[in-house]
KOLVEX-487373 format. One record per atom (N, C-alpha, C): residue in one letter; x, y negated, z negated. Coordinates in steps of 0.05 Angstrom, whole numbers, plus 5000, padded with zeros to 4 digits. Atoms other than C-alpha are relative to their C-alpha. Example, Ala and Ser with C-alpha at 12.3 -4.5 7.8 and 13.67 -1.06 7.14 Angstrom:
2
A501850245000A524650904844A501849765000S498450245001S527350214857S498549784986
END
This chain:
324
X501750245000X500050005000X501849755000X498050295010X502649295010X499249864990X500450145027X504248894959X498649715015X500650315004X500948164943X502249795020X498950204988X503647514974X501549934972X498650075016X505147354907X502450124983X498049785014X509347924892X502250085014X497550024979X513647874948X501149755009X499450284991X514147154947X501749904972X498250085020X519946834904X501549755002X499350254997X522146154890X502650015014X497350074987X528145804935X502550094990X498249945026X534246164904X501649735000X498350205010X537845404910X499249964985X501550175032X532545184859X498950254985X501249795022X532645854818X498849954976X500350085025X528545764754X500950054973X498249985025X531245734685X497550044980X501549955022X526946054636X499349704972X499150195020X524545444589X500649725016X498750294987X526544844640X497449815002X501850165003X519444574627X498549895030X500350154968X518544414711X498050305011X501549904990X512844564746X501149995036X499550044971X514644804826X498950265013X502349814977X510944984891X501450065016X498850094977X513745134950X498350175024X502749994977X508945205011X498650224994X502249845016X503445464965X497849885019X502549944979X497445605008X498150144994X502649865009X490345864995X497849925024X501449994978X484946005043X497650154986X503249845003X477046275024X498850055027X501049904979X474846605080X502449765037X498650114969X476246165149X500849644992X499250285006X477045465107X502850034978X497650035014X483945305081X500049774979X500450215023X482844985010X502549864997X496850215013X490544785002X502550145022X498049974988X495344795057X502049944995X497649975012X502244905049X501649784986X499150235019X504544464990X503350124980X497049985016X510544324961X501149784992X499650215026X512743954895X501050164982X497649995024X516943894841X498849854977X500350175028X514443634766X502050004987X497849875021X519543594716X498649784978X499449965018X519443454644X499249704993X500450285011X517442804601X498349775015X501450164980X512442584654X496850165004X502249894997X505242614655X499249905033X499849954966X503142724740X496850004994X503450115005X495942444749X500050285032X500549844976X493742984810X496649975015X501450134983X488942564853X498350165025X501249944969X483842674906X497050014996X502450025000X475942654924X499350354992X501149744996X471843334910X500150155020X498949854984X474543934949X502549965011X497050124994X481343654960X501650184989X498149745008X485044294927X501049984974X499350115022X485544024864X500550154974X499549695019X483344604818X501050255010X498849754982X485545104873X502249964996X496250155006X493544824863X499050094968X499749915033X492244874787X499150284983X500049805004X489345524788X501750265008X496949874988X494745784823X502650104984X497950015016X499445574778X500350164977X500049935039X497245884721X498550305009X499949684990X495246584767X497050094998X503249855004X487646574760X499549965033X501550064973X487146444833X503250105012X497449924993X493046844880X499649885033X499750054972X495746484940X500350095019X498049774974X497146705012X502049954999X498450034984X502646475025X501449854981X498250255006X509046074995X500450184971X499549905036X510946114914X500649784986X500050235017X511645834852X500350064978X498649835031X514645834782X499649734978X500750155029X512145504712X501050054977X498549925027X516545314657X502450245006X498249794987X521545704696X499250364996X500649794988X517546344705X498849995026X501149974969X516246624782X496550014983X502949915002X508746644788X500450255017X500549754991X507147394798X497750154991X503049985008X500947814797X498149884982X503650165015X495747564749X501249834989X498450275018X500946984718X499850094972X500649995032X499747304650X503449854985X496650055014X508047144634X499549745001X499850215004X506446464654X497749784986X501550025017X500546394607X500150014981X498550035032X503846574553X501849784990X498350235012X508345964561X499449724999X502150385011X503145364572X497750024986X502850055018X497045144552X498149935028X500650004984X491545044604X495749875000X503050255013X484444604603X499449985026X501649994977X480144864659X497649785006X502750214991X474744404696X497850024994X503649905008X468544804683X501450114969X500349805021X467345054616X497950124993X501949785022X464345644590X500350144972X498849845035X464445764517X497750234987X500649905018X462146234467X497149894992X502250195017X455245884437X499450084984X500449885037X454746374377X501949954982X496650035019X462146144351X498249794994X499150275024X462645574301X502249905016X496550144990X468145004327X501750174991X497549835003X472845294285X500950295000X499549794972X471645974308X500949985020X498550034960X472845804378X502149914999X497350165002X479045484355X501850184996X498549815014X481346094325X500350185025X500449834971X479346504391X501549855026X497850154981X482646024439X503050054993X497050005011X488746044399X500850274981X499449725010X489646844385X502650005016X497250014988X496446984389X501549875010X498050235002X499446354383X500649874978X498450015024X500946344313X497349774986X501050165019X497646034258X500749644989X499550284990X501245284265X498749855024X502150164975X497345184335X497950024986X503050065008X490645374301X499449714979X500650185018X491744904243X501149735014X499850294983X494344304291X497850015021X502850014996X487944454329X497650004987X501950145017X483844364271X499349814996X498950215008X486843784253X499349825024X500650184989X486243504313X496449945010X502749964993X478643644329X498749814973X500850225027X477643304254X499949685009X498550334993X481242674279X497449935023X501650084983X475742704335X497049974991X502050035014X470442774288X499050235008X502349884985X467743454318X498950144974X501449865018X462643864273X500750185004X498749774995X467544444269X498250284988X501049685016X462444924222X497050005015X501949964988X457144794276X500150205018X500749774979X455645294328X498849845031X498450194965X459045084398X497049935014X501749994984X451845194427X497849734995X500850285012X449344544387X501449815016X498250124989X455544184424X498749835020X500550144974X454343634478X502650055016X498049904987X458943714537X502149874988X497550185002X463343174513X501950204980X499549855022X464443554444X501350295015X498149744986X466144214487X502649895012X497450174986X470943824525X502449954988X498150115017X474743524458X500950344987X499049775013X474144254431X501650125015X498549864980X477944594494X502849834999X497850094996X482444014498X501350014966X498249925030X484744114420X501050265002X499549764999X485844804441X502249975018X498350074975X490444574506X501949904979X497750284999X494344004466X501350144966X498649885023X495644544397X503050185006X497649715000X501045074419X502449845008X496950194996X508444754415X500850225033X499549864973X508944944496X500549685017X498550174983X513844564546X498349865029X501149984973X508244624598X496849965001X502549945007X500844394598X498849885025X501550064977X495644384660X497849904990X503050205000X489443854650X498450085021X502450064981X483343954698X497749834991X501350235014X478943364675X500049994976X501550005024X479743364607X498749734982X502350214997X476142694593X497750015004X504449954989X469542934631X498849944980X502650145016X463642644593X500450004970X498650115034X468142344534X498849754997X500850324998X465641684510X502649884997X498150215000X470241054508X503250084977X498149965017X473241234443X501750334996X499249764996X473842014453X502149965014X496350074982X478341784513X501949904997X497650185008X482741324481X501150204996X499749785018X483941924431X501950145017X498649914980X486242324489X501950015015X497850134984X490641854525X502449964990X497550155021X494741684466X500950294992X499249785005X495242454454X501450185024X498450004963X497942534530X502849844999X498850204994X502341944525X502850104976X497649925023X506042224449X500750315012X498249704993X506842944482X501849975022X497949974978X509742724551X501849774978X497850005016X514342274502X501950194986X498149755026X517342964455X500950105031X498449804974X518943194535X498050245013X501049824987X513543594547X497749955035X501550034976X510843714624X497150035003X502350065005X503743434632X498550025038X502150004976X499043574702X497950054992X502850105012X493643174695X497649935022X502550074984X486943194741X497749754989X501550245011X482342594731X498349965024X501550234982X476042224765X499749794992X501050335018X476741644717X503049855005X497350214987X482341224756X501349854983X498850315013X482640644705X501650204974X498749865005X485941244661X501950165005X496949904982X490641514708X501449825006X498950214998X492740834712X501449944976X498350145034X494240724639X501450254987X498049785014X497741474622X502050125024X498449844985X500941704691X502549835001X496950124985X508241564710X499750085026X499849834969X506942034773X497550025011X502449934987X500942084823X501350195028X500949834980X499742534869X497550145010X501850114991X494742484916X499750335032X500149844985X491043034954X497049915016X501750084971X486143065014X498950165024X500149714972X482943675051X501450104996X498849735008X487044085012X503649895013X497850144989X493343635050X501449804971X498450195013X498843245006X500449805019X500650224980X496842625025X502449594984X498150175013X501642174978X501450084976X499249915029X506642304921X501549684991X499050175015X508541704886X500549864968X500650165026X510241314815X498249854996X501750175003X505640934786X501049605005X498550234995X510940294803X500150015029X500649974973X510540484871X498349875010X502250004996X503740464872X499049704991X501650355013X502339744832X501949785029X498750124974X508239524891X498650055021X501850014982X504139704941X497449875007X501350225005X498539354911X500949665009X500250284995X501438764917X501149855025X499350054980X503438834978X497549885031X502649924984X495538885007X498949754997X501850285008X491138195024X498150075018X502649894999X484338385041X498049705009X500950115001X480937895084X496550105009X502249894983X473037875099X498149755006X501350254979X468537505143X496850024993X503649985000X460637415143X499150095025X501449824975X456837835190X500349805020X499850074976X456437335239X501749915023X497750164992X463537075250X501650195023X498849984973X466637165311X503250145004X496649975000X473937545301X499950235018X498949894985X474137925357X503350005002X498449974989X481038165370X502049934979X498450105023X483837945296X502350134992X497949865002X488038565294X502549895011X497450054983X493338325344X500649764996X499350305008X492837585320X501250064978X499150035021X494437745258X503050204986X497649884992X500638125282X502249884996X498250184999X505337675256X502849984977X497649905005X512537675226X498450064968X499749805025X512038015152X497750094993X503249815007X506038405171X501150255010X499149704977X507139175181X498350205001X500749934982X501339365195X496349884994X501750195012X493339085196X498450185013X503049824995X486639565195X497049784987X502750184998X479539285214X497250244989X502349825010X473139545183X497749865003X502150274997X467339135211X500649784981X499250345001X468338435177X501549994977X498050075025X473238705130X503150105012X498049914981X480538725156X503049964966X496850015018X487238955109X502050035007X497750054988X493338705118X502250174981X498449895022X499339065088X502049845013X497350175000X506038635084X501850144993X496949875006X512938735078X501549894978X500150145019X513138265021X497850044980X501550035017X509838254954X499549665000X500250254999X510337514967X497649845024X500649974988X504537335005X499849755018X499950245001X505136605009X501349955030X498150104972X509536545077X498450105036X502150004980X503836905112X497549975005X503150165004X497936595084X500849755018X500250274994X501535965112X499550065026X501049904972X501536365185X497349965006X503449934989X494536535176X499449745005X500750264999X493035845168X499449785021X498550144989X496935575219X497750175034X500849814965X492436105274X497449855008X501650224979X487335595323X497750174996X502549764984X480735885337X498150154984X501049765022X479436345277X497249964972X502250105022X472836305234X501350034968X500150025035X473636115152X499350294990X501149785008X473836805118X498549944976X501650125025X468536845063X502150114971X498749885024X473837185015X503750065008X497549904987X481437335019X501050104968X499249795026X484537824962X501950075000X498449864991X489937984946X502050124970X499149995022X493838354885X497450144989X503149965010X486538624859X498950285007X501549884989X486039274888X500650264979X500049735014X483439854836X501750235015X498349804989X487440534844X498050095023X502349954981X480940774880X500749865029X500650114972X480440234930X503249945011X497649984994X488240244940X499950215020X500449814985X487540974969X498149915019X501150124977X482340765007X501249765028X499850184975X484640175043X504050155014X497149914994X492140545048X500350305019X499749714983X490241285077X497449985004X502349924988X482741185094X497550174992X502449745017X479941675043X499949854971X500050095023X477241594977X501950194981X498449835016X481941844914X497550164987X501149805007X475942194880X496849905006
END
């Protein structure tokens, strides 16, 4: 019988893994459900003391890449190794060395919180359960209630106290925020922000932007299952301010504004009916506002923007798609 893809597939021997090196890596990891290809051949590198926001709209490969990693879902094609183990059949070796905070949850509803705390965290020692106590307290959850009382948010804080207990080099997020209130999330961010401080490797899924804004160092940005950008979050605010966003009123006349507005420290300018974005070669935008100015002919835009653009509408006006 022949073996798995994943059992004959073995990381780059230049970038052999080191048992313990805390680094998450792909290398043209690929998955397919029938005749649609959820995640075409990807390849990335995490390392260590950095939380990695992992971007994209619904169906973009988002939990398919993270289920991968962690062996509940087996690729065709390519490989990959967590916390310096190969991923190989069911990932159980590389389960034993993170922690892991799926998208959907299904719990127990006859446990008590701190049952389920105890059951999440079997066979990881009695210091993870009691720093997952501890922290579910700090969140206020009704630990001697019975999970099935829970609102989702409350399931959410309880899974993620179970993710953020076990002293592990290596932890995968799939939303864990989902239907937190304001202060639940703070809670969260600041508990993201002190673990990628001690060094530990954080991939983090999100649809709440203005939060992947305030905990990532790293984005990475997917798209039809395509790696559609990998950048810092300094990258990314540079790019911002690189973007001036003008728009017109339905009636105004700018035929042909693309090629006018072709002009030295522009590199490159997309039209969207009466909304047109300019991207510069300068964060300075001042030398080609005075251009614009200076162009004959051209109707008064009702708005011009520039510096202002959410992570959301960044992706958008930069690759054409939405981030989630």
């Amino acid at each position: 019988m022949g073996r798995t893809s994943t059992e004959t597939a073995s990381p780059d021997p230049t970038h052999a893994p080191v048992p313990g090196d805390r680094r998450i890596v792909a290398r043209g990891v690929t998955r397919r459900f029938g005749p649609k290809t959820a995640l075409h051949p990807l390849t990335l590198e995490i390392g260590p003391g950095v939380v990695t926001g992992l971007l994209g709209p619904n169906g973009s490969g988002k939990s398919t890449f993270m289920r991968i990693l962690t062996g509940l879902v087996r690729p065709d094609a390519g490989s990959a190794a967590v916390d310096g183990v190969p991923l190989r059949g069911d990932g159980t070796a590389i389960r034993r060395r993170i922690t892991y905070s799926p998208g959907e949850l299904h719990l127990y509803g006859e446990m008590r919180g701190a049952e389920h705390l105890t059951w999440f965290l079997r066979g990881r020692g009695a210091a993870a359960r009691a720093r997952a106590l501890g922290m579910a307290g700090e969140m206020g959850l009704p630990l001697e209630r019975r999970v099935r009382g829970y609102s989702h948010g409350m399931k959410r804080q309880l899974v993620f106290a179970a993710a953020m207990a076990p002293d592990v080099g290596v932890r995968i997020l799939d939303e864990p925020t989902d239907g937190l209130d304001p202060s639940a999330r703070s809670i969260v961010l600041e508990q993201l922000r002190a673990d990628a401080a001690r060094g530990t490797t954080i991939l983090l899924s999100s649809h709440h932007l203005d939060e992947v804004d305030l905990v990532c160092n790293r984005l990475v940005f997917l798209n039809e299952g395509r790696l559609v950008a990998d950048e810092t979050m300094a990258d990314v605010r540079e790019r911002s301010s690189r973007i001036v966003i003008f728009t017109w009123g339905p009636d105004a006349d700018i035929s042909g504004i693309e090629n006018r507005l072709e002009v030295h420290g522009v590199d490159s300018v997309r039209r969207e009916g009466a909304r047109v974005t300019v991207s510069l070669t300068s964060a300075d935008p001042r030398a080609f506002l005075a251009r614009f100015a200076a162009l004959e002919g051209l109707p008064a835009p009702a708005s011009i923007e520039h510096g202002l653009l959410s992570l959301k509408e960044l992706y958008r006006e930069l690759y054409g798609v939405e981030a989630c």
